[in-house]
BAMARDO-512237 format. One record per residue (C-alpha): x, z, y; residue number from 1. Coordinates in steps of 0.001 Angstrom, whole numbers, plus 500000, padded with zeros to 6 digits. Last residue first. Layout:
<rec east="X" up="Z" north="Y" seq="NUM"/>
...
//
This chain:
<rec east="474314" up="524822" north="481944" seq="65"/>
<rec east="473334" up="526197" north="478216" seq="64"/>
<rec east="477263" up="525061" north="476778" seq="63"/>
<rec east="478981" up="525815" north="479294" seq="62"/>
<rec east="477967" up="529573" north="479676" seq="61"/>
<rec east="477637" up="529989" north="476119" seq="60"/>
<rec east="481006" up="528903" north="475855" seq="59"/>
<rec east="482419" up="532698" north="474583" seq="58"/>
<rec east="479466" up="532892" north="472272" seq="57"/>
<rec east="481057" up="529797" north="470594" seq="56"/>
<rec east="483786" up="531552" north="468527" seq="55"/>
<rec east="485381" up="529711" north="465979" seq="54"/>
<rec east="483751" up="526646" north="466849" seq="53"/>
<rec east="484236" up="526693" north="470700" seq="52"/>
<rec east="487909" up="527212" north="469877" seq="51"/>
<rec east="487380" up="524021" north="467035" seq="50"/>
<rec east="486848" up="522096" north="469898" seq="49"/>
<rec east="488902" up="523277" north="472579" seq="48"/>
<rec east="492013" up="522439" north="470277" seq="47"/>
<rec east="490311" up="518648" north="468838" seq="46"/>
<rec east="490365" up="517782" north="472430" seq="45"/>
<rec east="494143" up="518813" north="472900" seq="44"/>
<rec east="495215" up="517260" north="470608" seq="43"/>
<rec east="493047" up="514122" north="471303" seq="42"/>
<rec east="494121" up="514101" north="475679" seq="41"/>
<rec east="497804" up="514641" north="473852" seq="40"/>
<rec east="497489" up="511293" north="471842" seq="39"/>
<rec east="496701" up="509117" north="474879" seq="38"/>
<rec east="493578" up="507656" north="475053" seq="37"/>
<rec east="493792" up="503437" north="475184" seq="36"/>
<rec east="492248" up="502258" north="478826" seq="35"/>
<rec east="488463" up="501327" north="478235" seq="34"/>
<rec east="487904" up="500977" north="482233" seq="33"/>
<rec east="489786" up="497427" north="482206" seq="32"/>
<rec east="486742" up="496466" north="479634" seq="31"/>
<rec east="484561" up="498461" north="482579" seq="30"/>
<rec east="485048" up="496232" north="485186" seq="29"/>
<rec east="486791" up="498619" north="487752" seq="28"/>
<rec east="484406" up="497499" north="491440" seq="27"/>
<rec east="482581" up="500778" north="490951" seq="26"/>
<rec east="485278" up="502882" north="491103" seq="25"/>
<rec east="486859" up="501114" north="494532" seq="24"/>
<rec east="483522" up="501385" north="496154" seq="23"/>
<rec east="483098" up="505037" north="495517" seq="22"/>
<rec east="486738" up="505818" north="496769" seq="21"/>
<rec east="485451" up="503549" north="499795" seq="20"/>
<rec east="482453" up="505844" north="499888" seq="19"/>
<rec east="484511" up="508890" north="499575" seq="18"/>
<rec east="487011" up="508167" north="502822" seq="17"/>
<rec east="484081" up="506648" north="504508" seq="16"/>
<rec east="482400" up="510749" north="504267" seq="15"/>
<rec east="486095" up="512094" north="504796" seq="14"/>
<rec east="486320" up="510429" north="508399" seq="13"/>
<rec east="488955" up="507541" north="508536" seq="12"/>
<rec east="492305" up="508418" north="510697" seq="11"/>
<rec east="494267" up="508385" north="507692" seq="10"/>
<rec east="492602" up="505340" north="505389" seq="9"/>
<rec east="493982" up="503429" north="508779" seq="8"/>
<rec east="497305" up="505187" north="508813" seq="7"/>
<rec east="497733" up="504063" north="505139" seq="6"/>
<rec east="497328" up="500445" north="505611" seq="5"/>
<rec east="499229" up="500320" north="508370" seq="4"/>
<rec east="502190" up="501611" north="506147" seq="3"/>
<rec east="501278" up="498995" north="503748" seq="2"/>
<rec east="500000" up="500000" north="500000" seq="1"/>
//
């Protein structure tokens, strides 16, 4: 990204800041969006999972919100 670029997106209010986030999301064609998972992101998955197994009176929370 230019310099000028970057003072621009600077000096924007926070409300166009998020709608040009917004903008940006929408325009990712989702077969881009279907990037490969990395092995850690399943680790750790599978870890929170069987925690919540073991003992899901803990997630209660999470799990009735």
């Amino acid at each position: 990204m230019k310099q000028a670029e970057m003072k621009s997106i600077k000096r924007m209010r926070i409300a166009d800041k998020i709608q040009k986030i917004s903008d940006l999301w929408d325009n990712i064609p989702d077969k881009e969006a279907a990037l490969p998972i990395p092995a850690w992101h399943l680790t750790e998955l599978k870890k929170r999972h069987a925690a919540i197994e073991k003992k899901p009176e803990d997630y209660s929370l999470l799990m009735n919100s």
